[in-house]
C-alpha positions as CSV (number, residue, x, y, z in Angstrom):
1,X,0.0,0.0,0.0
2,X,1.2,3.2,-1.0
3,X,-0.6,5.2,1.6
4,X,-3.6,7.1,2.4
5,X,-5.8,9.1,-0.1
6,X,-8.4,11.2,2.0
7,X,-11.1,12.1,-0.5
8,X,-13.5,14.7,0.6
9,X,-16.9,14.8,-1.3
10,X,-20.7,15.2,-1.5
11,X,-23.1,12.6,0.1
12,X,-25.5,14.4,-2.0
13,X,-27.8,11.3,-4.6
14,X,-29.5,14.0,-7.2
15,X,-26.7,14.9,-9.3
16,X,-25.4,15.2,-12.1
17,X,-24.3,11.4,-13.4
18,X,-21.0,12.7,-14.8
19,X,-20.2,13.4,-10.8
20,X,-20.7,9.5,-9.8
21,X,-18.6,8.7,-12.7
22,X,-15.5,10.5,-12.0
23,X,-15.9,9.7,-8.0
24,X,-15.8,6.1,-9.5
25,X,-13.2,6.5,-11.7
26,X,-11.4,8.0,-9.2
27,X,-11.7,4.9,-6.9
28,X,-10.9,2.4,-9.3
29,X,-7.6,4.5,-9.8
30,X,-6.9,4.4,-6.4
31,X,-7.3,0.7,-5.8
32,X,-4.7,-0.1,-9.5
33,X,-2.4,2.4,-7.9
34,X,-1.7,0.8,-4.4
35,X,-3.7,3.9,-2.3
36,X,-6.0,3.4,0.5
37,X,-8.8,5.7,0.2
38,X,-10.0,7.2,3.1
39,X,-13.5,8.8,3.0
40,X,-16.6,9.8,5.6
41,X,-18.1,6.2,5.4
42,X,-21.1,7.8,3.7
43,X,-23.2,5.5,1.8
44,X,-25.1,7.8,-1.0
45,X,-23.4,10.0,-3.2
46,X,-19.8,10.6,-4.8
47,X,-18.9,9.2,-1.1
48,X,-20.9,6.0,-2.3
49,X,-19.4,6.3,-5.7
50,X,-15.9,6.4,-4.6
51,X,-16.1,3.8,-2.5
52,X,-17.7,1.1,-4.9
53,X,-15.2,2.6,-7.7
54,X,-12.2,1.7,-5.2
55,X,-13.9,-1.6,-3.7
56,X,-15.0,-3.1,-7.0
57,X,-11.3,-2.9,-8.5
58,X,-10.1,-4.8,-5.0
59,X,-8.8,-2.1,-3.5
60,X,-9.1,-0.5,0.5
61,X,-11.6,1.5,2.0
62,X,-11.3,3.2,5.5
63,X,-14.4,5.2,6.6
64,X,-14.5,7.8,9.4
65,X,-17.8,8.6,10.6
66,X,-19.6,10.0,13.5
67,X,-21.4,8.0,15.6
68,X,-24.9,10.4,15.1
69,X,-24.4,9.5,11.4
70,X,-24.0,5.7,12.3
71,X,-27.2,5.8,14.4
72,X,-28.9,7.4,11.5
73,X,-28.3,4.1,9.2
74,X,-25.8,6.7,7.1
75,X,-22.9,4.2,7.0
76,X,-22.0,2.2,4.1
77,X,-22.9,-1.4,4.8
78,X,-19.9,-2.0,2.2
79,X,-17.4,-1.1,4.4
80,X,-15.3,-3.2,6.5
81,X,-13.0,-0.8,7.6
82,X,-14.8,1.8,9.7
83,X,-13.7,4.1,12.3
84,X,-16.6,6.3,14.4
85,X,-15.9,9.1,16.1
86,X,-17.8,11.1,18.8
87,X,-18.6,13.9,16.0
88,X,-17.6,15.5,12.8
89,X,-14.2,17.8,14.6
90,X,-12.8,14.3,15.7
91,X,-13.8,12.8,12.3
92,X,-11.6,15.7,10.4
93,X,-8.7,15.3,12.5
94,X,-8.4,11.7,12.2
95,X,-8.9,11.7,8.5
96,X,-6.4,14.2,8.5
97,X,-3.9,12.6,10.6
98,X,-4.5,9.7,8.5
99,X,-3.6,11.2,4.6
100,X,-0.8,11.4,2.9
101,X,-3.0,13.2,0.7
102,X,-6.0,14.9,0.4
103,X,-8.2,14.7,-2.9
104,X,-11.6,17.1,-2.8
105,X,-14.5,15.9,-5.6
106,X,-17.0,18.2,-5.7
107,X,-19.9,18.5,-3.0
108,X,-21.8,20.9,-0.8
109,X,-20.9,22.9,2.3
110,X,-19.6,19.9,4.4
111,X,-17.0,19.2,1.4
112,X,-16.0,23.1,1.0
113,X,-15.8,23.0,4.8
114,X,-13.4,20.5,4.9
115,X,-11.5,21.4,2.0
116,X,-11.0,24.8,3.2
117,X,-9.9,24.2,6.5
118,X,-7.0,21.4,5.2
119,X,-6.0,24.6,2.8
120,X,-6.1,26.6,6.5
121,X,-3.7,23.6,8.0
122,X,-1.4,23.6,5.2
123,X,-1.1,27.7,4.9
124,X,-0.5,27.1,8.6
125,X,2.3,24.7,8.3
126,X,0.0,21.9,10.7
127,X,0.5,20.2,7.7
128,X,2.2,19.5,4.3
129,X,-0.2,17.0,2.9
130,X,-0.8,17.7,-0.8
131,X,-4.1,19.1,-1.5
132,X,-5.8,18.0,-4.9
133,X,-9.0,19.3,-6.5
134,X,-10.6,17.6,-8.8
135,X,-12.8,19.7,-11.1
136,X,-15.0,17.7,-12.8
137,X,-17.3,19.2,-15.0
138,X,-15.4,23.1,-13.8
139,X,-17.8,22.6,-10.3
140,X,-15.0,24.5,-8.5
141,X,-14.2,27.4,-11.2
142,X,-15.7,29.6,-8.8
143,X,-13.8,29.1,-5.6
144,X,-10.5,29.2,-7.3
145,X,-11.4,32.3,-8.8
146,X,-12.1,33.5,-5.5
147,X,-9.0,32.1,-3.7
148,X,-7.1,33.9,-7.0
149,X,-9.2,37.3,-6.1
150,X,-7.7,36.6,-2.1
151,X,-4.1,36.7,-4.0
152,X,-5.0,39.7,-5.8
153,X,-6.1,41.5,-3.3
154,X,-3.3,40.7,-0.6
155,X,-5.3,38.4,1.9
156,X,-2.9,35.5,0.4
157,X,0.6,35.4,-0.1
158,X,1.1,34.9,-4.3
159,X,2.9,31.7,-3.2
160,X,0.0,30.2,-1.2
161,X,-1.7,29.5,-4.8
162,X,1.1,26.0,-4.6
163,X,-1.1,24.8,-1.2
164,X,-3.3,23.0,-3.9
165,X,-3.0,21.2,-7.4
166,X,-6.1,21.5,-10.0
167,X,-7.0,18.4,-12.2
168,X,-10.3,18.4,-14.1
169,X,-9.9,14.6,-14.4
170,X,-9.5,11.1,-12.1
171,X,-6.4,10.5,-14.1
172,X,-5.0,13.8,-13.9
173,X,-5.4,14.0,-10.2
174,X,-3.6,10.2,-9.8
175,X,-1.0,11.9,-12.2
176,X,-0.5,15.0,-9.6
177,X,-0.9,12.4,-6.6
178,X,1.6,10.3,-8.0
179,X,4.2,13.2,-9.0
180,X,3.4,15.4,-5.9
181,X,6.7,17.3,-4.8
182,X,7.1,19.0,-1.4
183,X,6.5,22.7,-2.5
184,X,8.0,26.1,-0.1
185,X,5.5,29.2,0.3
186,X,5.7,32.2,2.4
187,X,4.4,31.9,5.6
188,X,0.9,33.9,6.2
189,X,2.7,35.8,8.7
């Protein structure tokens, strides 16, 4: 095993197809190339997706859950590797703690939430995981436009723009995952 691939994603069921397909792909990526995935145990959704993508090719799952989501029948029966947690800040720091990357599909406030506060930790220095977002379909055009507008206005170092990588496909992002280089940026401070 190569190590641990925290995907971050949507738990949301009505969208787009083209979504599920890449969170698929993606898995089934994961599992040829020797990564763990690591993902909220979620059952619906891209979180769904990726899990069956990475299962179905024979490769690992670890879910980190809350126990409130567990008690709610949320959980993906499919797993056999879950961890639950007592709620959603000890389920971030544990998936973080476990990644030697970080891969955010799109999703909803949850997944921005969490993506944005690993890009805090990283900007930081907490950690130096790398950060990849897959862009399927452009679904984050807007934030990184706003994260470039941050930059452009001074409320981020020009440097910080190397906390994450952009692929707009599965493949791309196991290319940047595979190739990943420690990068330097000026501290915030």
């Amino acid at each position: 095993m190569k190590g641990n691939v925290c995907v971050f994603c949507a738990s949301s069921a009505n969208i787009d197809s083209r979504y599920h397909d890449d969170a698929r792909e993606l898995g089934r990526l994961l599992a040829e190339g020797g990564w763990r995935c690591v993902n909220g145990g979620g059952a619906v959704g891209l979180m769904g997706a990726v899990t069956d993508g990475t299962l179905d090719a024979g490769g690992e799952v670890t879910g980190v859950i809350p126990k409130f989501m567990v008690d709610n029948g949320w959980c993906y029966d499919r797993l056999e590797d879950v961890i639950v947690t007592a709620d959603m800040h000890q389920r971030k720091q544990m998936m973080s703690e476990m990644a030697d990357a970080v891969i955010a599909l799109p999703g909803g406030v949850g997944t921005l939430e969490e993506l944005l506060e690993t890009l805090t930790w990283r900007q930081l220095g907490l950690i130096k995981t790398p950060i990849i977002i897959l862009n399927t379909l452009g679904y984050y055009d807007s934030l990184l436009g706003m994260l470039r507008h941050a930059i452009d206005e001074g409320f981020m170092k020009s440097s910080h723009s190397q906390l994450w990588q952009v692929a707009a496909t599965p493949q791309q992002a196991i290319s940047l995952l595979e190739n990943s280089e420690p990068v330097q940026f000026e501290s915030k401070y």
